[in-house]
Backbone as CSV, one residue per row, in Angstrom:
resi,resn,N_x,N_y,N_z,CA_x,CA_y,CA_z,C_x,C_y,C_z
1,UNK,-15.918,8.589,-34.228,-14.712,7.869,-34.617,-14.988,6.373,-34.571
2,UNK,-14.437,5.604,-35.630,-14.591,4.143,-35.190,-13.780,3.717,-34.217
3,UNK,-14.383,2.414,-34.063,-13.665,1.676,-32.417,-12.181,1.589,-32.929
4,UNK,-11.978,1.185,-33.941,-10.583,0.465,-34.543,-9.649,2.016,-34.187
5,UNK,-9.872,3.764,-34.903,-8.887,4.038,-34.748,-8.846,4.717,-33.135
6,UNK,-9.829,4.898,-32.192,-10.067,4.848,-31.306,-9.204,3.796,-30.325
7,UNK,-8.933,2.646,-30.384,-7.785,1.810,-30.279,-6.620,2.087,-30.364
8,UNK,-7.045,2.414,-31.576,-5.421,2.490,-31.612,-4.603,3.674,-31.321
9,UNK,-5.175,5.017,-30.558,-5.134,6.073,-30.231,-4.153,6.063,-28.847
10,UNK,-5.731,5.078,-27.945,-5.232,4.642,-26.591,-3.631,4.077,-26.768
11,UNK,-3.690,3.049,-27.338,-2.450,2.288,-27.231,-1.263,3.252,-27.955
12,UNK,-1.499,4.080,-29.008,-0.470,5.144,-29.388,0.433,5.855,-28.145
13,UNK,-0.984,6.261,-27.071,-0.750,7.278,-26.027,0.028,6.354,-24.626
14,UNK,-0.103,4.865,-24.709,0.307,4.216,-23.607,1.829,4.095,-24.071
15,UNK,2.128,3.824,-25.022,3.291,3.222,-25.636,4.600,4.937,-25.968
16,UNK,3.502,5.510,-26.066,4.641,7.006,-25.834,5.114,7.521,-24.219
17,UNK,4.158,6.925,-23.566,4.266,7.417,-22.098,5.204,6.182,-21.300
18,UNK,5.646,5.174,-21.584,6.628,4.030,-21.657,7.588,4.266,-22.009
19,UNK,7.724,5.024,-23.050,8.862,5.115,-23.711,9.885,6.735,-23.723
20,UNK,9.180,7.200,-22.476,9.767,8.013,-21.899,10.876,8.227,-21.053
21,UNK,12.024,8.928,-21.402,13.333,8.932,-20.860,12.636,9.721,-19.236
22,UNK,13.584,8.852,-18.173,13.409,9.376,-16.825,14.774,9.798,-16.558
23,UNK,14.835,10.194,-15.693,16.310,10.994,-15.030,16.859,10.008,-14.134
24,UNK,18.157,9.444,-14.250,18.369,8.175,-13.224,18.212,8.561,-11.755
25,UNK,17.268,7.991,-10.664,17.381,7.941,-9.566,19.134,7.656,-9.238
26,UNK,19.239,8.198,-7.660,20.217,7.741,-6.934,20.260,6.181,-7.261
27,UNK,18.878,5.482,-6.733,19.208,3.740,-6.835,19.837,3.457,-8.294
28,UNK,19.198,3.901,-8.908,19.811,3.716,-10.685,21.006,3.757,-10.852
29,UNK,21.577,5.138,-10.202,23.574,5.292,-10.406,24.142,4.854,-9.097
30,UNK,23.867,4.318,-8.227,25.037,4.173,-7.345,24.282,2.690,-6.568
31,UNK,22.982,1.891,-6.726,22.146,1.131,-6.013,23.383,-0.156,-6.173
32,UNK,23.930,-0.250,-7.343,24.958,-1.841,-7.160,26.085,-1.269,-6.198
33,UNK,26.828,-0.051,-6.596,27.884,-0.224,-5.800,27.615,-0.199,-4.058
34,UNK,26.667,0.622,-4.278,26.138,0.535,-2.497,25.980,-0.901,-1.799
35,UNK,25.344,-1.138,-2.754,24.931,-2.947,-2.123,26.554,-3.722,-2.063
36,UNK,27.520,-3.569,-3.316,28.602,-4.530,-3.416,29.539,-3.443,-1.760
37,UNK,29.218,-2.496,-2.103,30.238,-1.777,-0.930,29.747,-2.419,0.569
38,UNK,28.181,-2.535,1.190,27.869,-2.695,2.320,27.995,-4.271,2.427
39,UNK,28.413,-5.205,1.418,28.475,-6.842,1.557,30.001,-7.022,1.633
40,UNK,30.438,-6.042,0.880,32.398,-5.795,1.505,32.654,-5.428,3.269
41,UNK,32.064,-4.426,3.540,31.945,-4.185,4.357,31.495,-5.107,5.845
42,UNK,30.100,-5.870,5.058,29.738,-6.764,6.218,30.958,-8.023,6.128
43,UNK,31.450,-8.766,4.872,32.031,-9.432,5.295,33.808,-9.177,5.986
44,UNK,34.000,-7.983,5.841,35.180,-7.228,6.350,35.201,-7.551,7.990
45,UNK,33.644,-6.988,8.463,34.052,-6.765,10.098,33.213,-8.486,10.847
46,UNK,32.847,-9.464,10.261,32.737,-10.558,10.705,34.360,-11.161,10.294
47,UNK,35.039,-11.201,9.054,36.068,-11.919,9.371,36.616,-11.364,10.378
48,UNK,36.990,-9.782,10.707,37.942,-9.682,12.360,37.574,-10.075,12.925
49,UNK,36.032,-10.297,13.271,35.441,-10.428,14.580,35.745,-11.927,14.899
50,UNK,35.306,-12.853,13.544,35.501,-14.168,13.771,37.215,-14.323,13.818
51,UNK,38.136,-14.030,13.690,39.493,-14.171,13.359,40.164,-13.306,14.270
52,UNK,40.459,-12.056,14.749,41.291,-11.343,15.621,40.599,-11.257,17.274
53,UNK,39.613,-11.228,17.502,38.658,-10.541,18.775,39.082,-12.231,19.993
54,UNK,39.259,-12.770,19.509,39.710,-14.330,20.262,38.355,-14.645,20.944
55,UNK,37.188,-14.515,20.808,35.572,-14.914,21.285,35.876,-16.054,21.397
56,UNK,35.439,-16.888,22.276,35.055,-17.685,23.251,33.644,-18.429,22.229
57,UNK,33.372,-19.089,21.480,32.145,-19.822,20.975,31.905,-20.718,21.396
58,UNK,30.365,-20.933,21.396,29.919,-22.031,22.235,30.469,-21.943,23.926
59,UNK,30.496,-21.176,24.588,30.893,-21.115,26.087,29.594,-21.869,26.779
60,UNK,29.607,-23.218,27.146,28.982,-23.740,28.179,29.716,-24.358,29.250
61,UNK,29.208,-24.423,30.065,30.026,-24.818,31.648,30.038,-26.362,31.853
62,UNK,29.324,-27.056,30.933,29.023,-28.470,31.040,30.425,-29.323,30.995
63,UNK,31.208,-30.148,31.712,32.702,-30.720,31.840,33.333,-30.106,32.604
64,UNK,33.177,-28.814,33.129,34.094,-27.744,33.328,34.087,-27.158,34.543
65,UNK,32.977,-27.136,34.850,33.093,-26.808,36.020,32.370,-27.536,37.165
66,UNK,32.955,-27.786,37.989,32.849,-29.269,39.109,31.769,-28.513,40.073
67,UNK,31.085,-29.119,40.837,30.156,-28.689,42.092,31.108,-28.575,43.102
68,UNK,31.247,-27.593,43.998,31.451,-27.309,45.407,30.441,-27.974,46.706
69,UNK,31.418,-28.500,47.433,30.425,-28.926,48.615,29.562,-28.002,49.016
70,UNK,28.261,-28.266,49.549,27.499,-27.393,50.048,27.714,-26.761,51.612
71,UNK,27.789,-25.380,52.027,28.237,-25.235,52.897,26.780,-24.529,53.327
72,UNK,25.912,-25.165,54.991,25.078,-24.813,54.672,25.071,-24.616,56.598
């Protein structure tokens, strides 16, 4: 066979195997809503946490709490 249709054989056989229908993975049908559902989700339980739970941020003792005499 010459090189030329030899060429063009290969590339016939790459370009059919590309262009092959696959079966949608799980990630394929449901990979956005999963992701948009678990970023709902994360920002769901930081706003309570930051907003209802009344946390204490930044708790340092520095101003606040005075030294006791030493009782020794």
């Amino acid at each position: 066979a010459r090189p030329e249709v030899r060429a063009a054989k290969i590339n016939h056989t790459a370009v059919r195997g590309a262009h092959r229908k696959h079966e949608p993975t799980f990630h394929d049908k449901y990979g956005t809503m999963v992701l948009l559902g678990g970023a709902a989700m994360f920002t769901a339980v930081w706003s309570y946490v930051f907003t209802s739970l009344n946390v204490e941020w930044g708790i340092s003792p520095v101003g606040r709490v005075t030294p006791s005499e030493w009782r020794g």
